[in-house]
C-alpha positions as CSV (number, residue, x, y, z in Angstrom):
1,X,140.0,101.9,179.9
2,X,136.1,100.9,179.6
3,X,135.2,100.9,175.6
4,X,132.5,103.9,176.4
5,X,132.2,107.1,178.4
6,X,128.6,108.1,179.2
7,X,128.9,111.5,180.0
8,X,126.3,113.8,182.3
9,X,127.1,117.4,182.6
10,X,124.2,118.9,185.3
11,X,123.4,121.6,187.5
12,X,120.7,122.0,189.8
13,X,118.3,119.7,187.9
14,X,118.4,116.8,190.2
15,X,114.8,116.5,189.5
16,X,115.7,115.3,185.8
17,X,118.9,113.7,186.6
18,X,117.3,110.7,188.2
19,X,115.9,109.6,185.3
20,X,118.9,110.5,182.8
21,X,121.4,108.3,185.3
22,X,118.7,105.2,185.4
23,X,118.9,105.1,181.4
24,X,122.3,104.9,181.6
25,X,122.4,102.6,184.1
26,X,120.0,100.2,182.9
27,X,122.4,99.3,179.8
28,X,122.5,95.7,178.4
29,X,126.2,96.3,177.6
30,X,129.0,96.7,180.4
31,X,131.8,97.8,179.4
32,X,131.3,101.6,179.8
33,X,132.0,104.0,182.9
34,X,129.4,107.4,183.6
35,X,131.1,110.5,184.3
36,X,128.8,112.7,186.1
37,X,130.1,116.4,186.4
38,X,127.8,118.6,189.1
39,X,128.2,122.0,188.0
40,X,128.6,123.5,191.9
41,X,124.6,122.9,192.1
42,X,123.1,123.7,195.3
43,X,120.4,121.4,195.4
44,X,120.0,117.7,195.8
45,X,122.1,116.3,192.8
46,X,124.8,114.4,195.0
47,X,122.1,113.0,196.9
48,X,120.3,111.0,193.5
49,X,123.4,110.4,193.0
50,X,124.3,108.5,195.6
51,X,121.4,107.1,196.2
52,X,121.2,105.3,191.9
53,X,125.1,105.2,191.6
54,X,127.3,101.9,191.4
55,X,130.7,101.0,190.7
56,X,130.4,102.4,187.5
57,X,129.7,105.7,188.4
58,X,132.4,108.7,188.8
59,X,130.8,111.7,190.5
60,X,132.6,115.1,190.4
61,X,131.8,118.2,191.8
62,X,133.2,121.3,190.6
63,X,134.5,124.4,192.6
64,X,132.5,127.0,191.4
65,X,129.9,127.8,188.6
66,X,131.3,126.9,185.5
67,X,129.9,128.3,182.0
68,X,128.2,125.2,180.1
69,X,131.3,125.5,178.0
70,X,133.8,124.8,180.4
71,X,131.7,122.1,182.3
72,X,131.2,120.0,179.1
73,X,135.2,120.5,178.8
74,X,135.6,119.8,182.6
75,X,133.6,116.6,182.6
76,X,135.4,115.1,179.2
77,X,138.7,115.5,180.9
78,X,137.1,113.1,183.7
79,X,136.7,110.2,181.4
80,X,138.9,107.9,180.3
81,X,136.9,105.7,177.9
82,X,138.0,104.9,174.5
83,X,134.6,105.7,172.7
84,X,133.1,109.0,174.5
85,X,129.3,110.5,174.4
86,X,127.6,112.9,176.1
87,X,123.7,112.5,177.5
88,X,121.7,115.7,178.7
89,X,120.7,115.8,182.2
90,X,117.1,116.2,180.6
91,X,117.3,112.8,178.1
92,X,117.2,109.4,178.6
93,X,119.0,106.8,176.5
94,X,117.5,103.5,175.4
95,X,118.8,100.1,177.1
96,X,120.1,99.0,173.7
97,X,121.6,101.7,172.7
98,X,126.1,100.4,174.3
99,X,125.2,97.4,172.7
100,X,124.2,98.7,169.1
101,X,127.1,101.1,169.3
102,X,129.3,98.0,170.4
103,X,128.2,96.0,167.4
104,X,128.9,98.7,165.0
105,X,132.2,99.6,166.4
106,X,133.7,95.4,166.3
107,X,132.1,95.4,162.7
108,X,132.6,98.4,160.5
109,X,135.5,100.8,160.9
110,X,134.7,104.2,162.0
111,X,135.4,107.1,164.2
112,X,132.4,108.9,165.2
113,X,128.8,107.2,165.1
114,X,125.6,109.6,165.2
115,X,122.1,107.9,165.5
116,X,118.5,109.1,165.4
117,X,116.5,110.6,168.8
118,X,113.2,110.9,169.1
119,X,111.5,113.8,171.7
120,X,110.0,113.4,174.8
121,X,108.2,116.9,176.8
122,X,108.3,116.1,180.8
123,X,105.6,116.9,183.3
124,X,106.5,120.5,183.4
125,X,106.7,121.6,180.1
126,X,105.7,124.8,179.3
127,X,102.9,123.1,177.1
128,X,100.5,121.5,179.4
129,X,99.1,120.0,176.1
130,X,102.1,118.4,175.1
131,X,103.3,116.8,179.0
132,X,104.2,113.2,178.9
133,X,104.2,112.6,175.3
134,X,106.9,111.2,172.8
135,X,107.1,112.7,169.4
136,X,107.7,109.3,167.5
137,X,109.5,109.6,163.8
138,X,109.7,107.0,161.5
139,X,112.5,105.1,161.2
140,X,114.5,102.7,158.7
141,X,117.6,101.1,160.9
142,X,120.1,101.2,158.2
143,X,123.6,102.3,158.5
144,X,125.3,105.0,156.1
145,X,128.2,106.7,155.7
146,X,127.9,110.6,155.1
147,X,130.2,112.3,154.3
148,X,132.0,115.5,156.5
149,X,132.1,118.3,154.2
150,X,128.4,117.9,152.7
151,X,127.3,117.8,156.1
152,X,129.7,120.5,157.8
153,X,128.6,122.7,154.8
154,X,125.0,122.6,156.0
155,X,125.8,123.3,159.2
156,X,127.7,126.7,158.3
157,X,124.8,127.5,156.5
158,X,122.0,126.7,159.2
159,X,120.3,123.8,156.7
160,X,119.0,120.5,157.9
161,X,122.0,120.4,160.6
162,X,119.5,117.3,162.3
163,X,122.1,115.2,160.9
164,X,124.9,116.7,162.2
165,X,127.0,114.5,165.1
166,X,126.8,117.1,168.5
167,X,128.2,114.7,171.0
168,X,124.8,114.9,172.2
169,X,123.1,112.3,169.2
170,X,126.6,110.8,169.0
171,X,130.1,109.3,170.1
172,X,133.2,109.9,169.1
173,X,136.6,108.1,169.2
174,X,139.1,109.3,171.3
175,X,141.9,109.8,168.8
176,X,139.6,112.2,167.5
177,X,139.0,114.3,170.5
178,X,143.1,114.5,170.9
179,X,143.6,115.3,167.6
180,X,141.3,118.4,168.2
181,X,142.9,119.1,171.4
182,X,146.0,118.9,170.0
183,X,145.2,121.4,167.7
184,X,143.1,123.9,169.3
185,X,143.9,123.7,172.9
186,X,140.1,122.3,174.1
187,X,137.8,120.3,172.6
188,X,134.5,122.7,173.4
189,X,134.9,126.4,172.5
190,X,132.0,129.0,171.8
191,X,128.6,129.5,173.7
192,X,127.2,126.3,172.3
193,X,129.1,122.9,173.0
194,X,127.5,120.8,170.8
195,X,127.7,122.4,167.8
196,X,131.6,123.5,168.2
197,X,132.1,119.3,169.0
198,X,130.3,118.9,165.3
199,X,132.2,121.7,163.6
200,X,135.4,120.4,165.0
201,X,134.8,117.0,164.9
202,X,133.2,117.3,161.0
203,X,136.6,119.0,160.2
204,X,138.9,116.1,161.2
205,X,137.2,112.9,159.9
206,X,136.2,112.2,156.3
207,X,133.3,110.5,157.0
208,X,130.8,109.6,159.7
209,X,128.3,106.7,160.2
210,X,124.8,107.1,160.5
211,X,122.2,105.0,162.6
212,X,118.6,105.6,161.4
213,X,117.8,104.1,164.3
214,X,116.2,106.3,167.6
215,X,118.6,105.1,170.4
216,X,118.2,107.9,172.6
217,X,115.1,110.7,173.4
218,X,115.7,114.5,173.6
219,X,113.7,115.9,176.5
220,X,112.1,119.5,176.6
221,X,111.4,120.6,180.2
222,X,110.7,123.7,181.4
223,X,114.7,124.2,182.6
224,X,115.6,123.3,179.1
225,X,118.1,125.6,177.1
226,X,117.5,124.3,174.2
227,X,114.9,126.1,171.9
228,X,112.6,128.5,174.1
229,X,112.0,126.9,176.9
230,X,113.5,129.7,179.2
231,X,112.8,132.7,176.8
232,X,108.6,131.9,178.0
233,X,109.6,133.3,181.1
234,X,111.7,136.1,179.5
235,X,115.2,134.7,180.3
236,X,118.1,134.1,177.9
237,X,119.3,130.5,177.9
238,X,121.1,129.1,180.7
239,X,124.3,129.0,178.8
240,X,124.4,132.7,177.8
241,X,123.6,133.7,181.2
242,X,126.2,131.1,182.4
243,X,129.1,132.6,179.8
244,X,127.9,136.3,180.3
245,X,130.2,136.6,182.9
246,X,133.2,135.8,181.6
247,X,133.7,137.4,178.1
248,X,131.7,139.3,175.5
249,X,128.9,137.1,173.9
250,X,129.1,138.3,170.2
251,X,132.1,139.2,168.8
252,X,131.9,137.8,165.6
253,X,128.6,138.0,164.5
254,X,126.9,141.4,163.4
255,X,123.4,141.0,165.5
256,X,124.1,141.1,169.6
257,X,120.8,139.2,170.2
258,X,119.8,136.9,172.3
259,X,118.5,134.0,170.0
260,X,119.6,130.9,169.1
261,X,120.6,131.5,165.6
262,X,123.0,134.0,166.9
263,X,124.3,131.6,169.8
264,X,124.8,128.9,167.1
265,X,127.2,131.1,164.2
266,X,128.7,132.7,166.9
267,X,130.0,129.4,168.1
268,X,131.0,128.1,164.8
269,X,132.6,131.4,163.8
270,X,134.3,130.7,167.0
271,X,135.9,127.5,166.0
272,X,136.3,128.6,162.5
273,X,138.5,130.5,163.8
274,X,140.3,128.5,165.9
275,X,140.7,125.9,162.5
276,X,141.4,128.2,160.0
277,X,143.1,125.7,157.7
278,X,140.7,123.1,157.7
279,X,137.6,125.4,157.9
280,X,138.3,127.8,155.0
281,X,136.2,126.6,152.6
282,X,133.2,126.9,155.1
283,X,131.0,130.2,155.3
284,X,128.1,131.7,157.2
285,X,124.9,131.7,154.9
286,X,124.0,135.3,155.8
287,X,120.7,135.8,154.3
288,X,119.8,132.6,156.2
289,X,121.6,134.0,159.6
290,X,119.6,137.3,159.5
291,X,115.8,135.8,158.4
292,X,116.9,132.9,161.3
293,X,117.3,135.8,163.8
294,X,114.3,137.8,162.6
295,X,112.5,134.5,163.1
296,X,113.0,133.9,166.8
297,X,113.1,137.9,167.7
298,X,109.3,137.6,166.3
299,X,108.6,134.5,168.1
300,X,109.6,136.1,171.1
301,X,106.9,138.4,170.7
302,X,104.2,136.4,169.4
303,X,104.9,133.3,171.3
304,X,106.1,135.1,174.7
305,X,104.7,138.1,174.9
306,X,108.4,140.2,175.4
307,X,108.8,143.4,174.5
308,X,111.5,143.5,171.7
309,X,110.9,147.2,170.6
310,X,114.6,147.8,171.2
311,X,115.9,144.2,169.6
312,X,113.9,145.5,166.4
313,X,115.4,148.6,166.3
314,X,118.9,147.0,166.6
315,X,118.4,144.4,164.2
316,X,117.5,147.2,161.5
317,X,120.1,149.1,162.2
318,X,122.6,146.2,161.4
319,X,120.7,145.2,158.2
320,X,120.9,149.1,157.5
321,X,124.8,148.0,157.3
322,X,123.9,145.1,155.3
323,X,124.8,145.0,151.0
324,X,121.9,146.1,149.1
325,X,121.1,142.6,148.0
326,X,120.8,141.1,151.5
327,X,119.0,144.2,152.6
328,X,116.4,143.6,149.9
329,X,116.2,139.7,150.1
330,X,115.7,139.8,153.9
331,X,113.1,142.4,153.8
332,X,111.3,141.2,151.6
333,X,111.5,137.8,154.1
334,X,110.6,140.2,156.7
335,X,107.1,141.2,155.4
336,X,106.0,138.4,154.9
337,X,107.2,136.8,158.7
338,X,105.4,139.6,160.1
339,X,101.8,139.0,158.3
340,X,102.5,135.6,159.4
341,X,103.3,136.6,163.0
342,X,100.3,138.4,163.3
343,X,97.6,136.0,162.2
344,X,100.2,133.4,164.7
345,X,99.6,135.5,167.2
346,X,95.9,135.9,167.1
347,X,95.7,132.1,166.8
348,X,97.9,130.4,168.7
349,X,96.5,130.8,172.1
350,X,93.3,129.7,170.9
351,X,94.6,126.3,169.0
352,X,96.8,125.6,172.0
353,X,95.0,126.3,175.0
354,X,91.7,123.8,172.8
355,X,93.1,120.2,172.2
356,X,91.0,119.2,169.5
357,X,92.3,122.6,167.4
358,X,95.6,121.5,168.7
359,X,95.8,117.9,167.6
360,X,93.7,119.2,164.4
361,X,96.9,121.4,163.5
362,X,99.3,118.4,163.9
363,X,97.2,116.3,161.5
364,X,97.5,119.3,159.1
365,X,101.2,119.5,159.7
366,X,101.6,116.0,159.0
367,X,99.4,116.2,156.1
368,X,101.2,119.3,154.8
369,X,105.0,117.4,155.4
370,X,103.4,114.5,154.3
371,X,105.1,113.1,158.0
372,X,105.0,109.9,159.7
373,X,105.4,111.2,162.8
374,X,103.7,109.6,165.8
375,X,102.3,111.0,169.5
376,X,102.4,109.2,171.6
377,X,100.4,109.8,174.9
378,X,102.1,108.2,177.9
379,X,98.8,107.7,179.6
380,X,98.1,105.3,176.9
381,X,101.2,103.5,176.5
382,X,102.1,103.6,180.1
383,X,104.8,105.8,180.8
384,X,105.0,108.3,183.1
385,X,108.7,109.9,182.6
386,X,111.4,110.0,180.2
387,X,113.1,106.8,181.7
388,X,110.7,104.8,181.0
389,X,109.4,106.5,177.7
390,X,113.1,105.4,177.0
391,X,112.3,101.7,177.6
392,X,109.0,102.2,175.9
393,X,110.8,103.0,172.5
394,X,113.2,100.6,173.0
395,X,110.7,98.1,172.2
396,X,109.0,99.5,169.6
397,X,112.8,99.8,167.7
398,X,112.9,96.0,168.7
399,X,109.9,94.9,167.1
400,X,110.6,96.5,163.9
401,X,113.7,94.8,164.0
402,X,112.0,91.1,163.8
């Protein structure tokens, strides 16, 4: 039994796999094994492969499309490691990151460990603007505790859930993972895999350890499901289309829309559900739910140009349902996302299509948030993909560290 399981769910993204695999590979800790699950892709993923693989790579194939739900659960049944974490096809972990974890694991006694990411946009982003750059955020590398129910509270409610361990920012003991299994039958339920891991995994443990330290980057490509990288070509994310097929999408929440917000509460509701004793004292924010969803059904407009005439006219039809105090709170939130959405929407394509508008309204964000936050242009710091943007932050994190 190695001591970690990288693990790469993927599917016809061979093109971002390569550089995902290298940052596993090029860890300065060894005793881990990567579990690479190809979700029945059809172009040349078993090829990179092959080609970057070595003994510690275990490559499976499956037999047929899966749903991003059931891959994630098919490739964490292929590992056998004692600490287990799961890296996008689209990110890139730094070379330190095994042998941080490692350190933290022999010397403080914990059961999941999340850490910091910073964000990396590749090549073909939808934002020509924004290709090859890192979004850099200030950092402090100390180690806390934080507690589950604080957190798993903020998650339910759709507040600051950046802290929140997703498998994706974090690992997680074994004895955890069976002791969800155990109870619910799988460890991944819902449409969205990483946040069912955090609701189930915030429900068993007391307690989880923060590193505010970026040991891994988040990459937004144009495949991306995260976010709206597929909804600027009018598509639903990849998982939704994916899990479409096999059961109905909504059937706990009140809006059947196809935004994030709705794909996130659906998926806790879902394990909620499936953890009724341990999750009771846990509940939707639903004046946060509905403003979420009215959020990203505008941006869809604004942003995208999609016609959401008949979205609109569901969504106020289910508010119309809605107590009189969430009708009036969330219309009132309404009005004034709409004003804002308009003046968005005469702007944006100006500012963004004009870099020095563009980078003017960063530096007015960062004024406004009173942020640290850094871009970095890869031309300028010499990187030229997420791999090596990895590497690149590596040794910024190590010079802070002297």
């Amino acid at each position: 039994m190695p001591l970690f399981s990288i693990v790469i769910p993927t599917r016809n993204r061979a093109h971002l796999l390569r550089y995902a695999l290298q940052s596993a590979l090029s860890q300065t800790f060894d005793d881990y094994e990567i579990v690479i699950s190809d979700n029945h892709s059809d172009d040349n993923t078993a090829q990179v492969v092959k080609k970057l693989s070595n003994s510690q790579v275990k490559y499976f194939k499956t037999d047929q499309v899966l749903s991003m739900t059931n891959n994630w659960e098919f490739a964490l049944s292929k590992a056998s490691g004692e600490w287990i974490t799961f890296l996008c096809d689209d990110d890139a972990m730094c070379p330190r990151t095994l042998e941080k974890l490692g350190s933290i694991i022999a010397n403080r006694p914990t059961s999941v460990i999340k850490w910091a990411r910073d964000t990396y946009y590749h090549n073909n982003c939808y934002e020509p603007i924004l290709r090859n750059k890192l979004i850099h955020h200030p950092f402090t590398n100390q180690i806390v505790d934080i507690d589950s129910r604080t957190q798993l509270a903020m998650l339910f409610e759709r507040r600051e859930d950046g802290n929140a361990p997703k498998m994706l920012n974090s690992c997680c003991h074994r004895e955890v993972i069976n002791k969800i299994v155990r109870q619910v039958g799988r460890f991944f339920l819902g449409l969205a895999p990483d946040y069912s891991a955090s609701a189930a995994m915030l429900a068993v443990v007391d307690s989880y350890t923060y590193i505010d330290t970026p040991l891994m980057i988040g990459g937004i490509a144009k495949e991306s499901s995260g976010g709206f990288a597929r909804y600027a070509r009018g598509e639903m994310p990849f998982a939704l289309l994916e899990e479409s097929q096999e059961y109905n999408l909504f059937g706990n929440v009140p809006l059947q829309l196809p935004v994030q917000t709705n794909i996130m509460v659906e998926t806790l509701l879902k394990v909620k559900e499936a953890m009724p004793e341990l999750l009771s004292d846990v509940n939707i924010c639903w004046y946060r739910y509905f403003i979420l969803c009215y959020e990203e059904l505008m941006d869809l407009k604004s942003i995208h140009g999609m016609n959401i005439s008949v979205m609109k006219k569901h969504f106020r039809s289910v508010l119309a349902q809605q107590s009189l105090n969430l009708r009036v709170l969330v219309g009132v939130y309404m009005l004034r996302t709409l004003f804002s959405h308009i003046i968005r929407t005469l702007l944006r394509p100006i500012i963004n299509r004009h870099p020095t508008l563009f980078h003017l309204k960063l530096l007015i964000r960062k004024l406004l948030l009173q942020s640290k936050i850094k871009i970095v242009d890869g031309k300028i710091a010499d990187f030229s993909n997420i791999f090596e943007a990895a590497q690149y932050l590596d040794r910024l994190v190590s010079l802070k560290e002297r």
